[in-house]
Backbone as numpy.savetxt, mean C-alpha at the origin, in Angstrom:
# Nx Ny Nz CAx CAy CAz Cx Cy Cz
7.66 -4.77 -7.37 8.99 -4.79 -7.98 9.96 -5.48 -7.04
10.75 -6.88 -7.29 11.41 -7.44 -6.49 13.24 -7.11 -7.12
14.11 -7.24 -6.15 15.36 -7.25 -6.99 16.20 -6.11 -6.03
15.53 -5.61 -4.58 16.00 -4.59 -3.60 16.66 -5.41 -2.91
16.57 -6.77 -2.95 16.95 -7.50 -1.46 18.19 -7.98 -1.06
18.95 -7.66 -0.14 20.71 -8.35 -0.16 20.42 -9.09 0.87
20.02 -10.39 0.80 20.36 -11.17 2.57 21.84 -11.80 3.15
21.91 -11.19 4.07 22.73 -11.51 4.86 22.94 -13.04 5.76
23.84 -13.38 5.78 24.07 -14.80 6.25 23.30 -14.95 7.76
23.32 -14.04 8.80 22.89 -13.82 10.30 21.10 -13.82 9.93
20.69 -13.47 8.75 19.03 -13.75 8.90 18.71 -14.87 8.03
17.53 -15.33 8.85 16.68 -16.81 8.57 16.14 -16.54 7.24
16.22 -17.60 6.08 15.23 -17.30 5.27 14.66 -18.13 4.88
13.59 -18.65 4.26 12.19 -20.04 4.18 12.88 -20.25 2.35
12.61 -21.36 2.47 13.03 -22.12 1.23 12.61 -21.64 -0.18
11.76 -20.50 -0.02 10.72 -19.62 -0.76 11.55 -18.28 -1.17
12.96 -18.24 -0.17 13.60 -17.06 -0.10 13.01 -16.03 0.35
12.21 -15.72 1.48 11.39 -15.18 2.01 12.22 -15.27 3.48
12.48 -13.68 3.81 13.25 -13.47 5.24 12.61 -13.95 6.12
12.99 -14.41 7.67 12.48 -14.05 8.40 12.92 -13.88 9.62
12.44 -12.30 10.36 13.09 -11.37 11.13 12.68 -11.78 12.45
13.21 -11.16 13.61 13.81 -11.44 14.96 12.35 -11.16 15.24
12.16 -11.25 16.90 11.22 -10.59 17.33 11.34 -8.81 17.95
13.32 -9.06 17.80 13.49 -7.72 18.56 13.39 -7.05 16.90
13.64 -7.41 15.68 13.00 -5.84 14.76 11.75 -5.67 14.57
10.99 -5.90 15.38 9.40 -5.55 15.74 9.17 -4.59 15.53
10.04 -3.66 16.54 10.41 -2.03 17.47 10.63 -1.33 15.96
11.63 -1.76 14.85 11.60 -1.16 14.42 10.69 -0.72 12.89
10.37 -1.35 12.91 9.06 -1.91 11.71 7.73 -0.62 12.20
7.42 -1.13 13.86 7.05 0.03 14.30 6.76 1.34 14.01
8.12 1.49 14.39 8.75 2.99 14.50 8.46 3.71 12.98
9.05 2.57 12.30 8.85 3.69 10.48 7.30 3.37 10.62
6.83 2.22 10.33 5.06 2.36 9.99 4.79 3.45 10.65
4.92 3.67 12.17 3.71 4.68 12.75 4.13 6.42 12.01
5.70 6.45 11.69 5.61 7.83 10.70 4.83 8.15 9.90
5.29 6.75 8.85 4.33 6.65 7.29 2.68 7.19 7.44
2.28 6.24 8.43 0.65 6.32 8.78 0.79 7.98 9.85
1.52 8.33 10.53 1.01 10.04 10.97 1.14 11.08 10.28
2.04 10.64 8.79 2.26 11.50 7.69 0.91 11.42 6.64
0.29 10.86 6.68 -0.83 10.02 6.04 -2.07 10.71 6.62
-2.27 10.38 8.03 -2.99 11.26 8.70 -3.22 12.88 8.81
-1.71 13.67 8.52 -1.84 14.83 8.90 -2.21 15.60 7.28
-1.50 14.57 6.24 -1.95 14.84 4.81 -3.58 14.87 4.71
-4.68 14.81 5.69 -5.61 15.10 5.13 -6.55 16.12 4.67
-5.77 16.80 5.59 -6.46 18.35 5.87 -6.41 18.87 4.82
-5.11 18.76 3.95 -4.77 19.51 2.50 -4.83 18.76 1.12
-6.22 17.97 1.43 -6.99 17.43 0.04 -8.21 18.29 0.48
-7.99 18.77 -1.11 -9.40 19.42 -0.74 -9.37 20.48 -2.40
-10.62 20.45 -2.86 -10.85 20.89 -4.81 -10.05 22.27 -5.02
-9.01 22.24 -5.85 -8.56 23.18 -5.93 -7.01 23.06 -5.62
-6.92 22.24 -4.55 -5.67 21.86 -4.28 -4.66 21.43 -5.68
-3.49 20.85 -5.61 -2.31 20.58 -6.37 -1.84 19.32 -5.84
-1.89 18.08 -6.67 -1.10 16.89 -6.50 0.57 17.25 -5.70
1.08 18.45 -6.36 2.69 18.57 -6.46 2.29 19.54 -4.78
2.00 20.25 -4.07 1.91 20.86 -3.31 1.90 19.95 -2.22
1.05 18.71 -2.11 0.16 17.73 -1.57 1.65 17.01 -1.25
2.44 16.75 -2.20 3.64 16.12 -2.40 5.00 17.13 -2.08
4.95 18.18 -1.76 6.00 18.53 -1.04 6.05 18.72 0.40
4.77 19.09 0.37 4.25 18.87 2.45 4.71 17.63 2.77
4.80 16.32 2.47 5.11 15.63 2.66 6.72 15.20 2.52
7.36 15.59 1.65 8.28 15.67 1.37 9.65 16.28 2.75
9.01 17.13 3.14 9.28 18.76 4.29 8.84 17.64 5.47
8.04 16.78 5.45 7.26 16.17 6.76 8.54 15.03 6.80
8.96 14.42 6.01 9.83 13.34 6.28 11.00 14.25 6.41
11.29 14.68 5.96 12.50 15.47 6.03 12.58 16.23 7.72
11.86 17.03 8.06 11.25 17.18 9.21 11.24 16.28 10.54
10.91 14.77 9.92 11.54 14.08 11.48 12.59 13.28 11.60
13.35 13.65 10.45 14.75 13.26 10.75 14.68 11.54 9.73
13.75 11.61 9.28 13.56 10.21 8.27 13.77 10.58 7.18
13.94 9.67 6.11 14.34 9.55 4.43 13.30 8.91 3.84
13.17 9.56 2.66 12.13 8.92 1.54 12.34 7.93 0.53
11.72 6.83 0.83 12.37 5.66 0.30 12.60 5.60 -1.21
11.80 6.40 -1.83 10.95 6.92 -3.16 11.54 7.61 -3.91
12.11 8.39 -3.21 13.30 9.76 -3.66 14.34 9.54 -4.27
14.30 9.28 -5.61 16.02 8.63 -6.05 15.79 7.15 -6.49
14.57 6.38 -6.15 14.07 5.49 -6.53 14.04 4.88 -7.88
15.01 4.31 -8.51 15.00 4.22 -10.44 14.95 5.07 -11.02
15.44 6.55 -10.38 15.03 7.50 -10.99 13.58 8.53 -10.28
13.09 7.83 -9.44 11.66 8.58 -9.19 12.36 10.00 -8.39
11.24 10.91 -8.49 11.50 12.09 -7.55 10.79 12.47 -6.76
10.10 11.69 -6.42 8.75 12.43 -5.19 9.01 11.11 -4.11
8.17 11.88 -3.25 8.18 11.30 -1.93 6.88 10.76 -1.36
6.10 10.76 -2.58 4.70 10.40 -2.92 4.58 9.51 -3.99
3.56 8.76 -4.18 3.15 7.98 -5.52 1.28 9.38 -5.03
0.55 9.74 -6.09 -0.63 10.16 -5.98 -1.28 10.13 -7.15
-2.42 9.23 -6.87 -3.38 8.45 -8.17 -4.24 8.71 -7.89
-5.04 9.67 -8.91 -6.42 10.00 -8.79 -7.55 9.39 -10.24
-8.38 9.01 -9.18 -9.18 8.59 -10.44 -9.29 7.32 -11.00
-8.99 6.98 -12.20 -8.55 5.85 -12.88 -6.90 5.62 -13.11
-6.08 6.48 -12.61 -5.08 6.02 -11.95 -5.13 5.01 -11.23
-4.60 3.79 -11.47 -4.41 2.71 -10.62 -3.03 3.10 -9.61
-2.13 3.48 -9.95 -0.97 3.16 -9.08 0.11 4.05 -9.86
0.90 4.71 -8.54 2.41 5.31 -9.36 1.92 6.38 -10.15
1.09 7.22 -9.50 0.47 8.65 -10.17 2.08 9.46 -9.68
2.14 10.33 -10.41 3.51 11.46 -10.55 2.57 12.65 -10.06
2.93 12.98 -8.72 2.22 14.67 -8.20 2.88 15.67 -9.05
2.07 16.58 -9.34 2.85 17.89 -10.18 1.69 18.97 -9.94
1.24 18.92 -11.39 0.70 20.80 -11.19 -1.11 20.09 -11.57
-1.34 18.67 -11.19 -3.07 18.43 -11.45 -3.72 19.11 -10.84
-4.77 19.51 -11.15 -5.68 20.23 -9.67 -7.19 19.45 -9.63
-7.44 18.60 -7.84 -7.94 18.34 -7.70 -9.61 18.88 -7.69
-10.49 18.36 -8.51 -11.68 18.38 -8.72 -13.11 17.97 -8.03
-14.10 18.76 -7.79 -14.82 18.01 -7.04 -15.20 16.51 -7.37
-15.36 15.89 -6.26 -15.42 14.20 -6.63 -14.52 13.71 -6.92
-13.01 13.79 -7.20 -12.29 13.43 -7.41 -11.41 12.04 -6.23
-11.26 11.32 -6.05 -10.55 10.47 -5.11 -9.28 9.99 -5.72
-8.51 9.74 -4.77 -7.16 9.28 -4.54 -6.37 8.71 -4.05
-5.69 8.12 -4.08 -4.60 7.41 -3.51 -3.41 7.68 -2.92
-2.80 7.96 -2.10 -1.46 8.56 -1.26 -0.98 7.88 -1.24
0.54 7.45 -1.36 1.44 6.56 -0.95 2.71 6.82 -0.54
2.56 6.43 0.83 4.26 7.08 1.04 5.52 5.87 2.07
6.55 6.08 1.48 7.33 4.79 2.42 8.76 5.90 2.65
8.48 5.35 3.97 9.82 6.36 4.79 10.88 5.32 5.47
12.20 5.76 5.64 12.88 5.05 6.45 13.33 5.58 6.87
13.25 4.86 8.17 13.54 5.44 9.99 14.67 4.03 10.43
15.69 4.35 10.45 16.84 3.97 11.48 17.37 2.80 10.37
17.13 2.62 8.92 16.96 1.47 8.43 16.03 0.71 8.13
14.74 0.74 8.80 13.72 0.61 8.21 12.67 1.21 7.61
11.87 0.09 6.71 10.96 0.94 5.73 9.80 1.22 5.96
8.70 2.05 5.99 7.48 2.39 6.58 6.48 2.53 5.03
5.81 1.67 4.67 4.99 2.04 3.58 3.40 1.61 3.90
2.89 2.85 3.15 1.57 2.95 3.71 1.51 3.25 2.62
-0.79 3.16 2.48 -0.80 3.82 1.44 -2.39 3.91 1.97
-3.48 5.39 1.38 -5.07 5.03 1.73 -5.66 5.87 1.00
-6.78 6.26 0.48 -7.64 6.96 -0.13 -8.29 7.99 0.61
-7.68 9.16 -0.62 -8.74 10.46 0.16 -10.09 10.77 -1.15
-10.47 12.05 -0.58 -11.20 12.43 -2.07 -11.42 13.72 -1.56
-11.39 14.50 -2.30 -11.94 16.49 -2.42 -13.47 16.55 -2.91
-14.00 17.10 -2.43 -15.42 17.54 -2.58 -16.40 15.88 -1.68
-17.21 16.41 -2.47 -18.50 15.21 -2.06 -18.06 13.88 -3.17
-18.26 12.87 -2.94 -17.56 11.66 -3.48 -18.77 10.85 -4.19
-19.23 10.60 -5.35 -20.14 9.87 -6.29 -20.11 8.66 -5.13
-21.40 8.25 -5.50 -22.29 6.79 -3.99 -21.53 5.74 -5.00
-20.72 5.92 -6.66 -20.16 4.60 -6.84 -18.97 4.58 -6.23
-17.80 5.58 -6.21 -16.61 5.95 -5.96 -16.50 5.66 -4.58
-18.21 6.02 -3.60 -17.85 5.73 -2.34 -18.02 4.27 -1.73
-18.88 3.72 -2.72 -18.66 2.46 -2.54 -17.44 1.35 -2.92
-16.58 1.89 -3.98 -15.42 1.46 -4.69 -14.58 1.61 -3.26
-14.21 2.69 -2.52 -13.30 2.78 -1.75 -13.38 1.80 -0.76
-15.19 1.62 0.12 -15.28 1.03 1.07 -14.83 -0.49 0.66
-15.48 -1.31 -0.85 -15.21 -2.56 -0.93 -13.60 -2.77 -0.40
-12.99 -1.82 -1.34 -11.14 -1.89 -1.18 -10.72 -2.10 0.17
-11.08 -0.71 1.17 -10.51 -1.30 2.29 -11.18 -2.14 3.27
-12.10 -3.11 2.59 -12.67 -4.07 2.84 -12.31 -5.35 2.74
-11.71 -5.29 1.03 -10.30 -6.55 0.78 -9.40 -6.64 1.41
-8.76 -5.12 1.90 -7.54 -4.71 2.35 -7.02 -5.86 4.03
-8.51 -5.72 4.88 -8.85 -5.79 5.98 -8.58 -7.15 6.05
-9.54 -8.04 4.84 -9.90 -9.31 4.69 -8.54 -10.33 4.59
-7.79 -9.63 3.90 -6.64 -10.13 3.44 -5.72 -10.28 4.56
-5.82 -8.93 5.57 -5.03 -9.08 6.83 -5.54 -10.65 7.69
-6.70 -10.40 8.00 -7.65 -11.35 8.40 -6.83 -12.85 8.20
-6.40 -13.02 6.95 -6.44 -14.48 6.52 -4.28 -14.63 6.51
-4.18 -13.28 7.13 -2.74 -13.57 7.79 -1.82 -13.81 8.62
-1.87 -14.99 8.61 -1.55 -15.81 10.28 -0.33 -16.98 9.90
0.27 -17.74 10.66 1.15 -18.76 10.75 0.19 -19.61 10.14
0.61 -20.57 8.97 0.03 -22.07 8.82 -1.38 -21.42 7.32
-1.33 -20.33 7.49 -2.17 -20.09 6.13 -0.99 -19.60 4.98
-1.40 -20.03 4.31 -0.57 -19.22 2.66 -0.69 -18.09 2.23
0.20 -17.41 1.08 -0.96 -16.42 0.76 -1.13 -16.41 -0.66
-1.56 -17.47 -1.13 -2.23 -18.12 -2.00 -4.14 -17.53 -0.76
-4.12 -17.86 0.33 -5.39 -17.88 1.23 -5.60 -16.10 1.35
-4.44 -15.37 1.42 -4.53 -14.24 0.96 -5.45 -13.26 -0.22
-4.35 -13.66 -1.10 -4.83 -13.45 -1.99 -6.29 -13.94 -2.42
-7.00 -15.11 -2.31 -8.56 -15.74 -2.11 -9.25 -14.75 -1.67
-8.85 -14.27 -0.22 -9.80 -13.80 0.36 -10.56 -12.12 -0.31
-9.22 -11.99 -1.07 -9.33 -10.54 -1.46 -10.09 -10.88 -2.74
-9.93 -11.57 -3.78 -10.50 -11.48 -4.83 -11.88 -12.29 -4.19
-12.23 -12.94 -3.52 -13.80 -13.93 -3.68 -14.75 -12.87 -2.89
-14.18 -11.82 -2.28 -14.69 -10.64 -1.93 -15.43 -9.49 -2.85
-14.47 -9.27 -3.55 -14.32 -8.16 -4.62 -15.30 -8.65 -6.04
-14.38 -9.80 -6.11 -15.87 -10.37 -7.11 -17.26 -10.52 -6.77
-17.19 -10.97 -5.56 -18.37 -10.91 -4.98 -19.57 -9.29 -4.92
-18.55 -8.18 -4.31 -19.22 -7.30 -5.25 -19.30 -6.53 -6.25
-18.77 -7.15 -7.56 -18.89 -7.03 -9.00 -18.17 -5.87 -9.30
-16.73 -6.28 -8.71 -15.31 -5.73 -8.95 -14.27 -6.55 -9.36
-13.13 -5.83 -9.64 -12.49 -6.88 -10.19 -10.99 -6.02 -9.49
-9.99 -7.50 -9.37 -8.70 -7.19 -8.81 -7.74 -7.03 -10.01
-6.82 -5.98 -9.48 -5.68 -6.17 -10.65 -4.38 -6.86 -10.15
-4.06 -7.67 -11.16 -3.38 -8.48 -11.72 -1.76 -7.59 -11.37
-2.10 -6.77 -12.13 -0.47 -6.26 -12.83 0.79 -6.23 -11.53
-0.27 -5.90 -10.42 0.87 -4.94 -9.65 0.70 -6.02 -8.33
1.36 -5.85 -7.22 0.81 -6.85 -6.10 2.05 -6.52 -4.52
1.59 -6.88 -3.70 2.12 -6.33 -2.34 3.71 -6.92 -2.41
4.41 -6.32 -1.71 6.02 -7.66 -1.42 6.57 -7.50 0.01
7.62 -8.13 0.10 8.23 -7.85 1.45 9.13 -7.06 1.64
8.91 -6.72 2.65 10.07 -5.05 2.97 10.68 -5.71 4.33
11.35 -4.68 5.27 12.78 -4.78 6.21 13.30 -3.89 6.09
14.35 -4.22 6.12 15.77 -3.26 5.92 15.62 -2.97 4.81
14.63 -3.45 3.37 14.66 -3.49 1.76 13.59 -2.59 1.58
13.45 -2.05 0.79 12.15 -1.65 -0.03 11.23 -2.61 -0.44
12.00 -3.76 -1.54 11.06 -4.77 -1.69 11.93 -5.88 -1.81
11.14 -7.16 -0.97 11.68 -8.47 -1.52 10.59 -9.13 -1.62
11.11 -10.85 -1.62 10.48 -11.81 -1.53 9.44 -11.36 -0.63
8.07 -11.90 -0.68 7.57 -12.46 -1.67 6.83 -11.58 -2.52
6.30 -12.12 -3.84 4.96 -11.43 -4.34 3.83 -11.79 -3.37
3.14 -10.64 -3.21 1.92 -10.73 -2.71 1.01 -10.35 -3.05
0.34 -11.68 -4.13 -0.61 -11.30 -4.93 -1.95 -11.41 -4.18
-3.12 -10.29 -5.06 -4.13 -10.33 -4.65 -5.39 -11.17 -5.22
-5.19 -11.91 -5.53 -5.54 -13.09 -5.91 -5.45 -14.39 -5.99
-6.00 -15.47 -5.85 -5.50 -16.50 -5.77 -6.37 -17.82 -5.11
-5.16 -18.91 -4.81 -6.36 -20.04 -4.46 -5.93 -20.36 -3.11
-6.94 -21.12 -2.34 -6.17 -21.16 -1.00 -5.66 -21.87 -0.84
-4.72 -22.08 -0.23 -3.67 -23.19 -0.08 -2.50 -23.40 -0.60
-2.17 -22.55 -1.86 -1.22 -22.04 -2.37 -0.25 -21.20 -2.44
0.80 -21.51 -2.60 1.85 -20.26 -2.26 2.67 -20.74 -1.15
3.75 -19.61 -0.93 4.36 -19.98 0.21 3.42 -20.04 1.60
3.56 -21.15 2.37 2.97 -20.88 4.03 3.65 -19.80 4.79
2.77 -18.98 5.25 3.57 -17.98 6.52 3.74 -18.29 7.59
5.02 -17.96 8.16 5.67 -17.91 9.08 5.82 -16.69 10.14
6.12 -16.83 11.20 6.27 -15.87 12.43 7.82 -15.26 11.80
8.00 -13.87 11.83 8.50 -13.12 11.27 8.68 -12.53 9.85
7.88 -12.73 9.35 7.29 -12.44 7.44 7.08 -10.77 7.65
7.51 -10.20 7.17 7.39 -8.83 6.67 6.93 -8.58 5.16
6.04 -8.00 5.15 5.40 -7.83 3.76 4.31 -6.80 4.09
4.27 -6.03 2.80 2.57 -5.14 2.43 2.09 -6.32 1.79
0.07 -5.67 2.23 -0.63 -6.47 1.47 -1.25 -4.93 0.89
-1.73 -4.48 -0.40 -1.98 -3.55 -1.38 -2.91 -3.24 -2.23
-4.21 -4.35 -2.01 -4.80 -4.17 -3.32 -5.72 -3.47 -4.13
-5.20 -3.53 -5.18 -6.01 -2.06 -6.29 -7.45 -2.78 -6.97
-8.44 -2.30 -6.69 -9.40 -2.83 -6.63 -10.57 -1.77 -8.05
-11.00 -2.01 -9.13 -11.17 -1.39 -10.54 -13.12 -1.87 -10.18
-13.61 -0.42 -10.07 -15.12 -0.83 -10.38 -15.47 -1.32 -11.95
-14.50 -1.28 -12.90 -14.24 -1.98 -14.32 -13.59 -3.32 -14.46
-13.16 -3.39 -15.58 -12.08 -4.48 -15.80 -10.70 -4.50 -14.96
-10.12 -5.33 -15.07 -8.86 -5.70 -13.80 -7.63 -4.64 -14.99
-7.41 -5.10 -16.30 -6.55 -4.49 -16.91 -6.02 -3.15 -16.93
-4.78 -3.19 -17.10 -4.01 -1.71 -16.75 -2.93 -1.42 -17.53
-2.43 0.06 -18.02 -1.65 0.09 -18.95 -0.40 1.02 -18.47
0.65 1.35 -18.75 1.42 2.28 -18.45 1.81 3.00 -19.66
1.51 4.71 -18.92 1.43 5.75 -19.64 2.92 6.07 -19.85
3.08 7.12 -20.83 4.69 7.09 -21.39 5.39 7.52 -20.67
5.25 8.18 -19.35 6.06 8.48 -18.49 7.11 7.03 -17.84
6.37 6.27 -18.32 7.02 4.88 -17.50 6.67 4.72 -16.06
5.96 5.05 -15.45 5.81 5.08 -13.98 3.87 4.70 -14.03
3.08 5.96 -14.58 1.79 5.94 -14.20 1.05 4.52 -14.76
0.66 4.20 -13.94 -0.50 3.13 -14.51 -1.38 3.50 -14.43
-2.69 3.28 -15.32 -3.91 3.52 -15.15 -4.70 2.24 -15.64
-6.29 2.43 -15.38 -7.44 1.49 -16.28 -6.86 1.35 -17.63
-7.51 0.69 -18.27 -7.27 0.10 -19.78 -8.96 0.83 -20.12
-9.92 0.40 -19.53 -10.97 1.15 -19.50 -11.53 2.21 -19.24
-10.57 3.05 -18.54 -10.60 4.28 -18.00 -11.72 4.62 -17.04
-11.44 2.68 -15.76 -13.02 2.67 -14.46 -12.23 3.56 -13.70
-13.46 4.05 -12.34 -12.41 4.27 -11.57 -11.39 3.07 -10.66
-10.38 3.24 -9.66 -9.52 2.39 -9.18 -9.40 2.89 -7.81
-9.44 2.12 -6.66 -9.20 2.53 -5.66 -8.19 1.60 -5.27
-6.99 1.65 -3.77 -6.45 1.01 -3.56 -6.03 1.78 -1.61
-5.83 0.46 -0.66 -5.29 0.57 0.84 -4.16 -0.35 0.69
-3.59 0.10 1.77 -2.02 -0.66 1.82 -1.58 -0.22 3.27
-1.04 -1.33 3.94 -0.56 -1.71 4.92 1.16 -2.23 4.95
1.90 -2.71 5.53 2.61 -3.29 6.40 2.53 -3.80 7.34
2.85 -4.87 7.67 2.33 -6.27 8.34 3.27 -7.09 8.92
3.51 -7.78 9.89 4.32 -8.72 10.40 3.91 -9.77 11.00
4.16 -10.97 10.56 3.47 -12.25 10.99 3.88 -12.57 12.48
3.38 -12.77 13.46 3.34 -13.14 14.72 2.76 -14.39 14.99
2.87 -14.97 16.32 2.60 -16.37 16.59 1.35 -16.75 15.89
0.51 -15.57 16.96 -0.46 -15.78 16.69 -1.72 -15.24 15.88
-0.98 -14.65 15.10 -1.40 -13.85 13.29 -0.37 -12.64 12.89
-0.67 -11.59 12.95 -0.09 -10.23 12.34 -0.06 -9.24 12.90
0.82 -7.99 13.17 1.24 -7.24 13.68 0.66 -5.98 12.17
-0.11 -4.79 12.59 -0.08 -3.79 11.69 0.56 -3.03 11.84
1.83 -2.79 10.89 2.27 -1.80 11.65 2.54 -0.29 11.27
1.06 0.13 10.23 0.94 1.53 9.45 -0.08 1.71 10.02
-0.99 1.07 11.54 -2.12 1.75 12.15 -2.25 3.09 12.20
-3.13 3.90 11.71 -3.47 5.47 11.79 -3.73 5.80 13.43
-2.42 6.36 13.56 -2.35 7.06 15.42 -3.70 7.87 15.17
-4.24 8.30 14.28 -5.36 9.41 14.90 -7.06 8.77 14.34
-6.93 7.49 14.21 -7.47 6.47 13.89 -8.16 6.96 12.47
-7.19 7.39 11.39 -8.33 7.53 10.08 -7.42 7.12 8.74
-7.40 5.57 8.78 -6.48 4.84 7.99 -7.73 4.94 6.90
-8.55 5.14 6.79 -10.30 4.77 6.24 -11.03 6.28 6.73
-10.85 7.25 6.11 -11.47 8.59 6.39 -12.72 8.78 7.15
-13.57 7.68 6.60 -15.01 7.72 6.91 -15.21 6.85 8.03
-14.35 6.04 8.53 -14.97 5.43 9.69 -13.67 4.99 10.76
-13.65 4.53 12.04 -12.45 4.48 12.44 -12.15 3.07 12.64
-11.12 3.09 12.63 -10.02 1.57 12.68 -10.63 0.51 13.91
């Protein structure tokens, strides 16, 4: 969703309308990612069958509130949580309330905090009980794109090369990317310039530059790519009702590639294996 962004005359922006920031707001890009990702981390303990989406989502809620940060989410067009939580064939923008998690069930967390002015958005997959060998393979491909996509984010590549890397992946193992939804750039904003789609050709798109702030996000469907939104106006899900997995980062382009800056302090951005 683009349309958060006010630029100011004192910052640089690429002909693409795409900011780009100092080396001194590094520090603070930082500072919110490493919340987002230790709020992320400490949320794991309390997935688990039986649990409550809405419970899951006020711990967190109490956790930002708690270190003196704001929820970017909260008040958001209307939103009220301090979570997005998608389980299942939920693709994206699940509403926590009174679901109760099921064995096998997996999910998606998403949370963006701001610390001093800046925005911290993360996002990674858990699951309650023992996890189906397809579901566990759905997750690994994802934060496999997730990784790939970082990979191909450097000065002098596009992300048109981005987006490539994630879909010639995913297709590759007989998945499919969705379309609907796609990463953007944050700062001082929630979202701006650019789209950051997960798909694409290489060489296309805007070229990145040293100071680019953006998530890369992508929702990755062991089904068809298509997705619909349920009447709440917020939830998306399958059109097919596959399952959907999805990782998400925050990122900053540097000389000499990218800065992560939602690394899991207790290294479990990826539950099952470490960073």
């Amino acid at each position: 969703m683009i349309g958060d962004d006010v630029t100011t005359s004192s910052q640089s922006v690429t002909k693409d309308g795409i900011r780009l920031y100092e080396p001194s707001d590094f520090a603070g890009m930082e500072k919110a990612g490493r919340l987002a990702a230790t709020i992320l981390d400490d949320i794991a303990e309390h997935v688990f069958v039986g649990q409550t989406t809405g419970v899951i989502d006020q711990l967190i809620t109490d956790w930002v509130t708690a270190a003196g940060a704001t929820s970017a989410t909260i008040g958001y067009r209307g939103y009220q949580h301090a979570s997005c939580i998608s389980v299942n064939h939920v693709v994206c923008h699940g509403i926590p309330g009174d679901k109760v998690l099921k064995d096998g069930d997996i999910l998606n967390i998403d949370v963006t905090v701001i610390v001093d002015g800046w925005f911290g958005d993360c996002s990674r997959m858990y699951w309650a009980g023992k996890m189906s060998r397809k579901a566990e393979r759905l997750v690994q491909v994802t934060h496999d794109c997730l990784m790939l996509g970082i990979e191909a984010a450097k000065p002098g590549n596009t992300f048109g090369d981005i987006g490539h890397a994630i879909q010639t992946y995913a297709e590759k193992q007989r998945m499919s990317v969705v379309r609907d939804f796609c990463g953007h750039g944050l700062g001082r904003v929630f979202h701006a310039p650019p789209n950051v789609l997960h798909y694409g050709r290489p060489g296309t798109g805007a070229v990145l530059e040293e100071g680019m702030f953006f998530t890369i996000e992508p929702m990755i469907n062991l089904g068809r790519p298509e997705t619909k939104i349920l009447a709440d106006d917020w939830t998306a899900v399958t059109r097919d009702k596959s399952l959907s997995a999805q990782f998400e980062h925050s990122i900053g382009i540097t000389a000499q590639g990218c800065e992560i800056f939602t690394l899991s302090p207790a290294g479990r951005f990826h539950p099952t294996m470490p960073e």
